[in-house]
N, C-alpha and C positions, 0 to 999 in steps of 0.2 A: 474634561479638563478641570483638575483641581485650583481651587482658586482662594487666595488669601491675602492677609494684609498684616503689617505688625502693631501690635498694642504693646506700647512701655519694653519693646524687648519681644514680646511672646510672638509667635503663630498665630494667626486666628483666621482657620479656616472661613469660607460662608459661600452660599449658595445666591444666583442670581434672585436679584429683589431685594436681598438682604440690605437693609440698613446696619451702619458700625453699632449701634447700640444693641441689636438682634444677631447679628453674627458675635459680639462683644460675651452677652449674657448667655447662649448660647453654646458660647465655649468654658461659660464657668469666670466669666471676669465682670465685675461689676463696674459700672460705671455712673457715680450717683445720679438721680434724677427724683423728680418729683410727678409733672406731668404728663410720662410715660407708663404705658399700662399694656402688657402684651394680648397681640391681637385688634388692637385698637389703631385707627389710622395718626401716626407720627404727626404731635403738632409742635413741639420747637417752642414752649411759653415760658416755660420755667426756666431756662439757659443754663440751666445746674449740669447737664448734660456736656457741656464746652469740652470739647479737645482741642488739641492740636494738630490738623492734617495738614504734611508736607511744609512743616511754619504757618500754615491760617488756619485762625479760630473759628472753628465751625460747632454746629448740634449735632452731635454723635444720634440721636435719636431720628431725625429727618435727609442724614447726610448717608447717602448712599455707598456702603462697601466698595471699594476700589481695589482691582488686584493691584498685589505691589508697591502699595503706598504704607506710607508711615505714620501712625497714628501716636502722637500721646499726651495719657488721661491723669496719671498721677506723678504732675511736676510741681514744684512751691508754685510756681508763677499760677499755674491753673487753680489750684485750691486756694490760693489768695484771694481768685474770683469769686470763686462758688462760697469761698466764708463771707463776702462780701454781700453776696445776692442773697444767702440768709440770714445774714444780719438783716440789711431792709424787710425782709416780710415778715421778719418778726417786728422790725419797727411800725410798719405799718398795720398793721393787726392788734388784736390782744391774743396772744398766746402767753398765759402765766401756765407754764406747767406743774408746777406744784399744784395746782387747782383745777385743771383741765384733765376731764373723764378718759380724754385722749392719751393720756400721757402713761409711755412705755409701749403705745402701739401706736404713735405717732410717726407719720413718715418725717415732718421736718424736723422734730425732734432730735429722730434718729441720723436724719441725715446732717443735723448740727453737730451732734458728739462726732461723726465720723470726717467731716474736714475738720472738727478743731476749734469749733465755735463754743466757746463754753462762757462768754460773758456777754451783755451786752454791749454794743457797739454805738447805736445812734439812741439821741431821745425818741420815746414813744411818739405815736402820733394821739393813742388813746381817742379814739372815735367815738361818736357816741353810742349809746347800745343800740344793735340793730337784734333781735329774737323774732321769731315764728314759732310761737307753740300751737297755731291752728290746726296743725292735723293729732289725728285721734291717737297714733303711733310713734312721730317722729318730732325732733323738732332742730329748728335751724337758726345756728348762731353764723350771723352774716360779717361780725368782723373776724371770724377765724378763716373767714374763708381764701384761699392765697389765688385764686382767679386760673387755678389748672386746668378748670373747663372737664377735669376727667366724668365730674354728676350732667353735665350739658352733653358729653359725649354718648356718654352709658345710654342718658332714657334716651338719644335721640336715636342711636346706631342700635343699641341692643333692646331696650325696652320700646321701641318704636312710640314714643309719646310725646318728647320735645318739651318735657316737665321746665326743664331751664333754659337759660340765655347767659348772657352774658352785655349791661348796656352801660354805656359813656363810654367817655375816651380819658386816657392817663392816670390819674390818679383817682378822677371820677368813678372809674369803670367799677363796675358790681353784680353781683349774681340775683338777677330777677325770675321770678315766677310767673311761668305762663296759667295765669287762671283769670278771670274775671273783675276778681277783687286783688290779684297781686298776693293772694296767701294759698301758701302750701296746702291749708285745707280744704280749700276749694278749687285743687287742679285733680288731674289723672293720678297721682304718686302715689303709691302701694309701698308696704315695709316689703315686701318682696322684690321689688326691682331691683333691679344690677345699682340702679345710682342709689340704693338706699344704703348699700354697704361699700363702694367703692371710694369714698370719700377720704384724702393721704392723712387730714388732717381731725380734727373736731370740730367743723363746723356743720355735718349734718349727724346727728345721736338718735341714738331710740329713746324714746321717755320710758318712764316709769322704774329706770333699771339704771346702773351707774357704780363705778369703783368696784366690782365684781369679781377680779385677779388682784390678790394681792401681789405688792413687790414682789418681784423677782418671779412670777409666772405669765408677765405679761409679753407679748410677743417680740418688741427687743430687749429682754431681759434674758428670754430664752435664748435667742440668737440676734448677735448686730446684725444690722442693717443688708450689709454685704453678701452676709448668709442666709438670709430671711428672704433677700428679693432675688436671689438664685436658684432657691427651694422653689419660692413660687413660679417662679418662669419656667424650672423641668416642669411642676407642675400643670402648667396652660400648653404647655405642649402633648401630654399623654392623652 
């Protein structure tokens, strides 16, 4: 029995298990997110994902496919939200992109041009500097980090190491390092692990190397967002 649901008007097939996010990408329609990463168990942190099923606002990412139901992703009222939710993580962070290694293959970046965020919204919160240059290969800027858990997920599910956490509560909360001394250079973390490259934003970089693509060869320059994170998903499926 074939089974579907509508997105904004469309079709979108899916097979049991599927979540709207993975039956969504799947069929070629994106639907923004941040701390979604296919293959990886749905965690719902980032809320950028927001639909609307049947009139209630749910996470397309942890919200399980429903035949027959009505989904939608791109209304004013929803992307009101999600310009809302990154404006604050850019307020809470430093993310200056003109100056950030990251930038042009930034996910929040990219996922700001793509609802519409193109100024700032709230004052900074400008934190103080938090840096890890202790490992010999990598290093780690702690206020870029937007708390998506996807570097926690990686070493803990694919790299089997539990390199990161995640500790406090609300505005407290921060990405800690499981070692000894609380530094990157003294845990398990290899530049080869899945959480060395998996990071949406620039808060974890390789040293020694930086600004490498000029304008307009860097991976949303090549292709927005939309495109970029629908390539990669046929990709994680072949």
């Amino acid at each position: 029995m074939k089974m579907s649901f509508t997105l904004d008007g469309k079709s979108i097939p899916f097979k049991e298990g599927d979540t709207i996010m993975d039956a969504a990408l799947n069929a070629g329609e994106y639907i923004p997110h941040l701390c979604h990463e296919p293959g990886f168990t749905p965690h719902g942190s980032c809320r950028l994902c927001l639909v609307s099923l049947d009139g209630r606002n749910i996470s397309a990412c942890t919200q399980p496919a429903a035949d027959g139901s009505v989904v939608e992703s791109n209304t004013e009222s929803i992307n009101t939200i999600r310009r809302e939710l990154v404006a604050m993580l850019f307020a809470e962070g430093v993310h200056i992109c003109p100056v950030c290694e990251k930038s042009g293959s930034c996910k929040l970046q990219a996922v700001a041009y793509h609802v519409g965020l193109l100024t700032p919204r709230y004052t900074q919160f400008n934190p103080p500097g938090r840096l890890d240059a202790s490992h010999p290969d990598m290093i780690i800027d702690f206020n870029r980090c937007i708390l998506c858990e996807l570097c926690v997920r990686a070493s803990r599910d694919t790299d089997g190491k539990r390199v990161f956490s995640l500790s406090g509560r609300g505005i407290e909360t921060s990405l800690v390092i499981n070692s000894e001394n609380g530094k990157l250079g003294d845990s398990l973390f290899e530049v080869t692990d899945k959480a060395a490259a998996i990071c949406p934003v620039g808060a974890i970089l390789p040293k020694h190397k930086g600004y490498e693509l000029p304008i307009g060869e860097r991976r949303y320059d090549i292709s927005a967002i939309d495109d970029a994170d629908l390539k990669s998903n046929r990709k994680s499926d072949e």
